[in-house]
TIMARKOL-796609 format. One record per residue (C-alpha): chain; x, y, z; residue in one letter; residue number from 1. Coordinates in pm, whole numbers, plus 50000, padded with zeros to 5 digits. Last residue first. Example, Ala and Ser with C-alpha at 12.3 -4.5 7.8 and 13.67 -1.06 7.14 Angstrom:
2
[pt A, [51367, 49894, 50714], S, 2];
[pt A, [51230, 49550, 50780], A, 1];
! end
This chain:
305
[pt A, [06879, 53563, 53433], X, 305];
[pt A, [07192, 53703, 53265], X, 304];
[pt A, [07268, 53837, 53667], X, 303];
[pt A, [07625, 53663, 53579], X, 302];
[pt A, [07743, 53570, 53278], X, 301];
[pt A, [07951, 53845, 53209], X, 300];
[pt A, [08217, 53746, 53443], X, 299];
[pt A, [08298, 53397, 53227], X, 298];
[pt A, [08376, 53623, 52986], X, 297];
[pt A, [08625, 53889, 53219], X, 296];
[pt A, [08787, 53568, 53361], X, 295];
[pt A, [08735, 53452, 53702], X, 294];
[pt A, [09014, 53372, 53962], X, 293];
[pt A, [08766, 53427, 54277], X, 292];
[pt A, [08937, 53760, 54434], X, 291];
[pt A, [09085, 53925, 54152], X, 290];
[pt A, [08791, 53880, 53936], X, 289];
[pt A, [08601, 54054, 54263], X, 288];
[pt A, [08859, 54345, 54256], X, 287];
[pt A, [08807, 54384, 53918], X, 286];
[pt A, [08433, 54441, 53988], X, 285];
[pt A, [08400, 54613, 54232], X, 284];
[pt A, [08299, 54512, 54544], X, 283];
[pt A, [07938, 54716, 54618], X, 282];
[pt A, [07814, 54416, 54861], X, 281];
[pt A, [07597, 54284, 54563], X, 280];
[pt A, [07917, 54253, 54387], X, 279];
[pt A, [08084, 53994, 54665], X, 278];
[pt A, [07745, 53758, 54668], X, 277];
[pt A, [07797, 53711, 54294], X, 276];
[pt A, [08127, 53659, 54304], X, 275];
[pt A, [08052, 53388, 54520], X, 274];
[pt A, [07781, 53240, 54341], X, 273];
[pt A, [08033, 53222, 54038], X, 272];
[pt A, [08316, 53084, 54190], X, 271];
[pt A, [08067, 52761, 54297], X, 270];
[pt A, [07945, 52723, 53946], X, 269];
[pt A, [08278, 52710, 53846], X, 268];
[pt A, [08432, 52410, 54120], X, 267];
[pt A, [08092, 52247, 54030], X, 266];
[pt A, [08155, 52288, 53623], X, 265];
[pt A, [08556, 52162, 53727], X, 264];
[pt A, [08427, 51862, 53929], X, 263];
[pt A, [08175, 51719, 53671], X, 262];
[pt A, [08429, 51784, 53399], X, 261];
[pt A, [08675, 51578, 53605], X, 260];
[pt A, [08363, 51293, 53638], X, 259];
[pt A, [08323, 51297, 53316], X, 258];
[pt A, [08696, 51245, 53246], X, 257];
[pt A, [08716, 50950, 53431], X, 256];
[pt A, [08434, 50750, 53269], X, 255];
[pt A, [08563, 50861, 52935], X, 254];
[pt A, [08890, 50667, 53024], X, 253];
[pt A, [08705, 50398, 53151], X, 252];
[pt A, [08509, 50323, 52811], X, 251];
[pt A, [08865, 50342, 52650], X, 250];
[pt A, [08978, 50132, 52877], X, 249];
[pt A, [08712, 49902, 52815], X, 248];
[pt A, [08758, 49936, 52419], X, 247];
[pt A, [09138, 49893, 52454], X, 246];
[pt A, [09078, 49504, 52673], X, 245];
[pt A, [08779, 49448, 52413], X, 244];
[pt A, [09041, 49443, 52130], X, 243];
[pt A, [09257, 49248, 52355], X, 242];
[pt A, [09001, 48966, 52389], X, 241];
[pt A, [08834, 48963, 52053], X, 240];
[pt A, [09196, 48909, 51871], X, 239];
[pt A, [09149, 48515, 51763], X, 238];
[pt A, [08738, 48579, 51775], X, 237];
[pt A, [08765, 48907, 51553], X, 236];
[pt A, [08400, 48978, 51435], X, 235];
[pt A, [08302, 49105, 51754], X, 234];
[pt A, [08650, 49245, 51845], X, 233];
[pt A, [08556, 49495, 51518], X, 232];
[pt A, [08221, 49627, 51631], X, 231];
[pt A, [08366, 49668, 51960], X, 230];
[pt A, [08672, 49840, 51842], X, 229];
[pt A, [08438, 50127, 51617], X, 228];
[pt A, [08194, 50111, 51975], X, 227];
[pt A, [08497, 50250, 52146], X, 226];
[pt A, [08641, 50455, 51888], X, 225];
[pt A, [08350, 50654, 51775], X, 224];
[pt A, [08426, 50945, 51506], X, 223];
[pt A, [08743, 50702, 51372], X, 222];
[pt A, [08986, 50970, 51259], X, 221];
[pt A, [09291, 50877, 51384], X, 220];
[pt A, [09658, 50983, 51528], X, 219];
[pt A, [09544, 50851, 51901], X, 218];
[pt A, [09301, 50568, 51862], X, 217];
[pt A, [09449, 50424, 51547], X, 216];
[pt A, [09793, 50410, 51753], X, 215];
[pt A, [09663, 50238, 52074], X, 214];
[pt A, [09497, 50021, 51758], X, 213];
[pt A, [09807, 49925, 51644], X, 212];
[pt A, [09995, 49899, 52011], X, 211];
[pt A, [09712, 49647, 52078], X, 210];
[pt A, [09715, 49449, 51751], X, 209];
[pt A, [10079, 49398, 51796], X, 208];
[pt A, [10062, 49301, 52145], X, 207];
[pt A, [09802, 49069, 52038], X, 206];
[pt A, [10054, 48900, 51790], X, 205];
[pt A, [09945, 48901, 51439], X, 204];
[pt A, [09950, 48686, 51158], X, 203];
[pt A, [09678, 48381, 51160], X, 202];
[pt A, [09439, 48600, 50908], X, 201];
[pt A, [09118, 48696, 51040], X, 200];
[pt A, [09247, 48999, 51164], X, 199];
[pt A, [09330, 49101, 50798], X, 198];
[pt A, [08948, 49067, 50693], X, 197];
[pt A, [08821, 49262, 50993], X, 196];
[pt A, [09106, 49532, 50904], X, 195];
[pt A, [08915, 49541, 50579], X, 194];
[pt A, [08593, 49528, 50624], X, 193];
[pt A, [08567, 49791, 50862], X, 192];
[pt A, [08760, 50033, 50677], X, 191];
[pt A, [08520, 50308, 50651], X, 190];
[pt A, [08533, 50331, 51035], X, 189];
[pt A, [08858, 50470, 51017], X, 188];
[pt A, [08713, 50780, 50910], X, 187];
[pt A, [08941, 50878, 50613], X, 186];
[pt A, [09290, 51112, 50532], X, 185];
[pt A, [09487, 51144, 50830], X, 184];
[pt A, [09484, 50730, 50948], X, 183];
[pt A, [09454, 50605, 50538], X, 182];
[pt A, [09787, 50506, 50494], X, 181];
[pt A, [09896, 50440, 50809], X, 180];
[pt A, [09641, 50210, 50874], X, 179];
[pt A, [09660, 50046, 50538], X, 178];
[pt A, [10020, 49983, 50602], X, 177];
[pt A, [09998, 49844, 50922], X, 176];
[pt A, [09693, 49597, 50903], X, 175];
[pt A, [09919, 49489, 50538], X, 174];
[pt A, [10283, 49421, 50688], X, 173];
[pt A, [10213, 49078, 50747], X, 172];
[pt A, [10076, 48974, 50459], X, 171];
[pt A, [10088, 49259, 50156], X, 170];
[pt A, [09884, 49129, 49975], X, 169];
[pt A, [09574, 49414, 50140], X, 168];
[pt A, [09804, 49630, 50050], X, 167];
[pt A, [09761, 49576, 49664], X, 166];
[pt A, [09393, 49625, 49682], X, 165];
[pt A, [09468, 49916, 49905], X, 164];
[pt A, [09593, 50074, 49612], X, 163];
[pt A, [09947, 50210, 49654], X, 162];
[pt A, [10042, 50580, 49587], X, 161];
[pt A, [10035, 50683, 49951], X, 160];
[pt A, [10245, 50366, 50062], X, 159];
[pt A, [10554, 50501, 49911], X, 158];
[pt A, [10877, 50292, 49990], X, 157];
[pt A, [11086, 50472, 49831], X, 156];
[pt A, [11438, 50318, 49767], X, 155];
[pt A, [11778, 50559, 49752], X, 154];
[pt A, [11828, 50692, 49455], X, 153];
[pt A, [12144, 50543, 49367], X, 152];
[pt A, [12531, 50607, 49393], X, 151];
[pt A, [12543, 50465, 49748], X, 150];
[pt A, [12320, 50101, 49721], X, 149];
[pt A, [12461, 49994, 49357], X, 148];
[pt A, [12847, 50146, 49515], X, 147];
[pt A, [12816, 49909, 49838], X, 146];
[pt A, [12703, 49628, 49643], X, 145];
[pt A, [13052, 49657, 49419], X, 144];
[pt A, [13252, 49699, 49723], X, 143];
[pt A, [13143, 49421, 49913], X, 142];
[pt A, [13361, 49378, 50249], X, 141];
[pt A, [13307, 49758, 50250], X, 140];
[pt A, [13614, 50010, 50345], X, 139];
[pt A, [13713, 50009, 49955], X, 138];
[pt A, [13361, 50227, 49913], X, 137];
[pt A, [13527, 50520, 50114], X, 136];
[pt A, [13778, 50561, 49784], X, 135];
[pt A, [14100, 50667, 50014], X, 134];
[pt A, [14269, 50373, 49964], X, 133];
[pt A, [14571, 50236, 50213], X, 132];
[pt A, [14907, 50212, 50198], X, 131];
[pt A, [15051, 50589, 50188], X, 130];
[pt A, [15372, 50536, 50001], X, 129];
[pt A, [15546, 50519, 50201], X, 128];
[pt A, [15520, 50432, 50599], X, 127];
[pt A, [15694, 50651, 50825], X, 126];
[pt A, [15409, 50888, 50807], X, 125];
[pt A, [15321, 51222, 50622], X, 124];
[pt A, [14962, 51207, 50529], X, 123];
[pt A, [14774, 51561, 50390], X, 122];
[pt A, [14380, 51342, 50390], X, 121];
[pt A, [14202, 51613, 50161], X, 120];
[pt A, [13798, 51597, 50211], X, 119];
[pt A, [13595, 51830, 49943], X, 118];
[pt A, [13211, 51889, 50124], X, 117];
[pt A, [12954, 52042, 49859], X, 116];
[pt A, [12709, 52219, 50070], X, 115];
[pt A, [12366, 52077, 50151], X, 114];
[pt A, [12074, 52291, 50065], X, 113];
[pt A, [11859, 52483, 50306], X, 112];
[pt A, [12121, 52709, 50513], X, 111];
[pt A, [12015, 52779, 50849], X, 110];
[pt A, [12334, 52726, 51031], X, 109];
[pt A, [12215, 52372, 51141], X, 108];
[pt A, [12228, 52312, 50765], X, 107];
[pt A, [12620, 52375, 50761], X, 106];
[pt A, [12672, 52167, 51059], X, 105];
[pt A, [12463, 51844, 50882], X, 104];
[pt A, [12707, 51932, 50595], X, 103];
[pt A, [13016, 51943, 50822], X, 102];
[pt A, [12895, 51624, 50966], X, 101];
[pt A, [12854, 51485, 50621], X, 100];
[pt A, [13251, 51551, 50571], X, 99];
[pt A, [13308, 51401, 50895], X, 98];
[pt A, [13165, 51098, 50842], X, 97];
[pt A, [13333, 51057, 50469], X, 96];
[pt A, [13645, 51126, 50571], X, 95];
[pt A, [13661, 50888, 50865], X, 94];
[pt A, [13517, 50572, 50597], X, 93];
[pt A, [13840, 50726, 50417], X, 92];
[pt A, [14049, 50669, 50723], X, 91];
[pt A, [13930, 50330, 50770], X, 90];
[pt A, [14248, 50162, 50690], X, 89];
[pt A, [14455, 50414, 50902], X, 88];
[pt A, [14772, 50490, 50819], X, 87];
[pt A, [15030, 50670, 51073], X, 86];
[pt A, [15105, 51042, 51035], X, 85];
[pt A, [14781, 51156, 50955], X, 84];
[pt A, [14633, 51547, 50896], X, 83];
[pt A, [14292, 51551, 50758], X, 82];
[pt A, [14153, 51842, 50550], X, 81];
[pt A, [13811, 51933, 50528], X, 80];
[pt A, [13744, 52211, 50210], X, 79];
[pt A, [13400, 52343, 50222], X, 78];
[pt A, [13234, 52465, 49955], X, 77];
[pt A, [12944, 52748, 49991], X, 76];
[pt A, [12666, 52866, 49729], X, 75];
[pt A, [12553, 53209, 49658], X, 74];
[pt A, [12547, 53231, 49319], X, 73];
[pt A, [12901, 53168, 49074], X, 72];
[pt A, [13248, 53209, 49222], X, 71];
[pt A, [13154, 53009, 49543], X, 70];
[pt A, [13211, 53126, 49918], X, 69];
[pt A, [13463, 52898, 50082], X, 68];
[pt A, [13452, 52729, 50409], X, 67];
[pt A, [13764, 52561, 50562], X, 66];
[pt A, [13778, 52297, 50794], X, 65];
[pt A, [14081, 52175, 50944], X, 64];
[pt A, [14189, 51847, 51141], X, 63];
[pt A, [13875, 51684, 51179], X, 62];
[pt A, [13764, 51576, 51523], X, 61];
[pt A, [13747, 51253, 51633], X, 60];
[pt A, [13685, 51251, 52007], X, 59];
[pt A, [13367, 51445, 51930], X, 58];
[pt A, [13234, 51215, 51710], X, 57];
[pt A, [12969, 50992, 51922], X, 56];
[pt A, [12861, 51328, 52062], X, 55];
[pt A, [12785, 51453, 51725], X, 54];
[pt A, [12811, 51825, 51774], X, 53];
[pt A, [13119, 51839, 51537], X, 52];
[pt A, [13516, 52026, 51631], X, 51];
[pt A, [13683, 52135, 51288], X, 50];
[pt A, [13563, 52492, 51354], X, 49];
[pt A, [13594, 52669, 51022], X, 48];
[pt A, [13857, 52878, 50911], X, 47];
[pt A, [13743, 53119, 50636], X, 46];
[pt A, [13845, 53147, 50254], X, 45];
[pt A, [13660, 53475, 50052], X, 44];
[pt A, [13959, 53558, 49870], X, 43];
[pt A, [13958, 53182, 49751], X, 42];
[pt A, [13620, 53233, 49544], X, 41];
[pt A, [13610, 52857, 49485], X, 40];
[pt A, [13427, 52719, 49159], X, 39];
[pt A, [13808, 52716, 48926], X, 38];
[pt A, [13954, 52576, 49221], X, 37];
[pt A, [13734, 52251, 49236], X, 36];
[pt A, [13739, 52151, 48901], X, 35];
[pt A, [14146, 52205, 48878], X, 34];
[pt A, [14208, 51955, 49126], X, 33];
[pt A, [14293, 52159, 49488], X, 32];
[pt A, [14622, 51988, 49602], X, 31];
[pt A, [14908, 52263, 49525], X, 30];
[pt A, [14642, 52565, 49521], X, 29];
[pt A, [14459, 52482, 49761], X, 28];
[pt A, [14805, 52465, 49980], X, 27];
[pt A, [14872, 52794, 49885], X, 26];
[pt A, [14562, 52959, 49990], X, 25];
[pt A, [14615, 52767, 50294], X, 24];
[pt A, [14923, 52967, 50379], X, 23];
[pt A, [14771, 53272, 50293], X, 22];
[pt A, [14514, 53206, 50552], X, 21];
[pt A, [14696, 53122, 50838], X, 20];
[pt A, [14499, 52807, 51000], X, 19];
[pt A, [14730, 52603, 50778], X, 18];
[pt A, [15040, 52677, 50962], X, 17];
[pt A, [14963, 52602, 51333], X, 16];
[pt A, [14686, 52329, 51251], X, 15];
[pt A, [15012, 52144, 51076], X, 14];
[pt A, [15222, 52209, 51391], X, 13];
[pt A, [14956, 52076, 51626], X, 12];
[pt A, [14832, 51772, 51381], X, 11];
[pt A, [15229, 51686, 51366], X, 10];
[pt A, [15306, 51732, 51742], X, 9];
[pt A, [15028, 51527, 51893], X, 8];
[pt A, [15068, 51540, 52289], X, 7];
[pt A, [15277, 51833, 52304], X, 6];
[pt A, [15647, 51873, 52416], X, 5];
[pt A, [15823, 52106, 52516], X, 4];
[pt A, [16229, 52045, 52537], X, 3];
[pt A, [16460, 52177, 52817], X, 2];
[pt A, [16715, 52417, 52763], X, 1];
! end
C-alpha cells in the first residue's frame, strides 16, 4: 500500500487533533499557567481562523487560534498556539506579530478594546531542548533599550498643549508645528507675524514652503488666501518667489471658476426661458421639468416678475 504524504505532516496532524475541542481543553489544561485558566470560561472555547488579512502575513499563518469567553464580564482571550518542529530564532518576534494580528482581527469584528492574546509555541524537533528564547525582547540586538521603549507609555508629542512661544524654538520644525496647531482653531491671518518671522530664518526649502502653504490653503481658515500669501511673500524676500507662484494660481484658480459659474447661470437662465415658452403652450408642468432637467424650486421662479 502506498504511502500519502502531505507537505507539512506535524502542523497537519497537530491542526488534526487540537481543532477537536475536548482535546484542546486538555491541552489548556497541561500548558495554561494557573493565571490564565482560572479567567477562561473553557466551556465556551471556539476555533478561530488562524489565517490574518495582513497581506505581508498571509504566508505565515498561525497554527491555531482559539477564542475564549472570560469568567468575569464580557471580555474575550485568545489562546494562539504555534506548532514547530525545527527552531526558529525569531519565532518569538513570530509570536508576537501574530498575536497583535489576532487583536487587530478581533477589533475588525467590532469589538472596542483589545483582547488579551496568550501565544503557546508546542515545539517537537530533533533538536532538544528547544534552543532558542521565547521572550520577543531577546530578538533585539539591544535588549535592555528594547524593554525602556516596549513597557512604556509610548511618547506624546502634543503640540496642542504647547505655547507658541515655545514653538516658535522649535527651528526647523516651528512653520510646521504652529500651522498645524492653530490650522482648525484660528484665522490664519492672525499669525502674520509669526510665519513672517520663521520665513526669515535661513531654514526652509521652497518646496517646503510650497507644500506648507498648499496645506494652509486647503485644511485652513485664512478668510483671504491670496492677498493673506501676498501680504506674506512681501515681507519674505528669500521665499517671495514661490509664495507669489501659490498666490497666482490661486488668483487663476478663481479666474476659472468664474467663468464655470458664468457658464452654469447661462446654461440656467437658458432652461428657464424654455420652460417658460413650453407652459404658455398648456405643457404641464411635470412634463416640462421632465423636459428641461429643472427642479421643482428652481420651477417656482418663473412668472415671479
Amino acid at each position: 500500500m502506498s504511502k500519502k504524504f502531505t507537505p507539512t505532516p506535524h502542523d497537519s496532524v497537530f491542526k488534526q487533533f487540537l481543532s477537536e475541542k475536548e482535546t484542546a481543553q486538555d491541552f489548556f489544561d497541561i500548558w495554561l499557567p494557573d493565571e490564565i485558566k482560572a479567567l477562561c470560561d473553557l466551556d465556551s472555547l471556539k476555533v478561530e481562523s488562524g489565517s490574518f488579512i495582513d497581506s505581508e502575513m498571509k504566508n505565515y499563518q498561525s497554527d491555531i487560534l482559539y477564542s475564549v469567553s472570560t469568567k468575569k464580564g464580557s471580555g474575550y482571550i485568545y489562546v494562539l498556539i504555534e506548532a514547530q518542529s525545527s527552531p526558529d530564532k525569531l519565532i518569538a518576534w513570530r509570536l508576537m506579530r501574530y498575536s497583535m494580528a489576532a487583536m487587530q482581527k478581533h477589533l475588525d469584528a467590532g469589538h472596542k478594546e483589545l483582547p488579551l492574546v496568550f501565544p503557546i509555541l508546542f515545539y517537537s524537533g530533533e533538536q532538544s531542548p528547544h534552543p532558542y528564547s521565547t521572550n520577543w525582547f531577546d530578538c533585539f540586538h539591544d535588549k535592555k533599550l528594547a524593554e525602556s521603549i516596549y513597557t512604556q507609555p509610548f511618547k506624546l508629542a502634543d503640540v496642542t498643549t504647547l505655547e507658541d512661544g515655545q514653538i516658535m524654538q522649535h527651528k526647523r520644525m516651528a512653520l510646521l508645528t504652529l500651522i498645524q496647531k492653530h490650522i482648525r482653531r484660528r484665522d490664519m491671518t492672525e499669525l502674520m507675524n509669526e510665519i513672517v518671522t520663521l520665513l526669515s530664518y535661513n531654514y526652509y526649502t521652497d518646496n517646503q514652503v510650497i507644500t506648507l502653504f498648499n496645506y494652509l490653503i486647503q485644511e485652513g481658515n485664512a478668510q483671504k488666501p491670496m492677498e493673506f500669501i501676498t501680504e506674506i511673500a512681501k515681507q519674505s524676500e528669500k521665499h517671495e518667489g514661490a509664495l507669489m507662484t501659490i498666490a497666482q494660481a490661486l488668483r487663476q484658480e478663481g479666474k476659472i471658476e468664474g467663468i464655470q459659474e458664468g457658464i452654469q447661470k447661462g446654461k440656467l437662465e437658458a432652461q428657464l426661458e424654455i420652460a417658460k415658452q413650453m407652459l404658455i403652450t398648456g405643457m404641464d408642468r411635470q412634463s416640462v421639468m421632465k423636459f428641461t432637467g429643472l427642479t421643482d424650486i428652481e420651477m417656482s421662479t418663473l412668472f415671479k416678475d
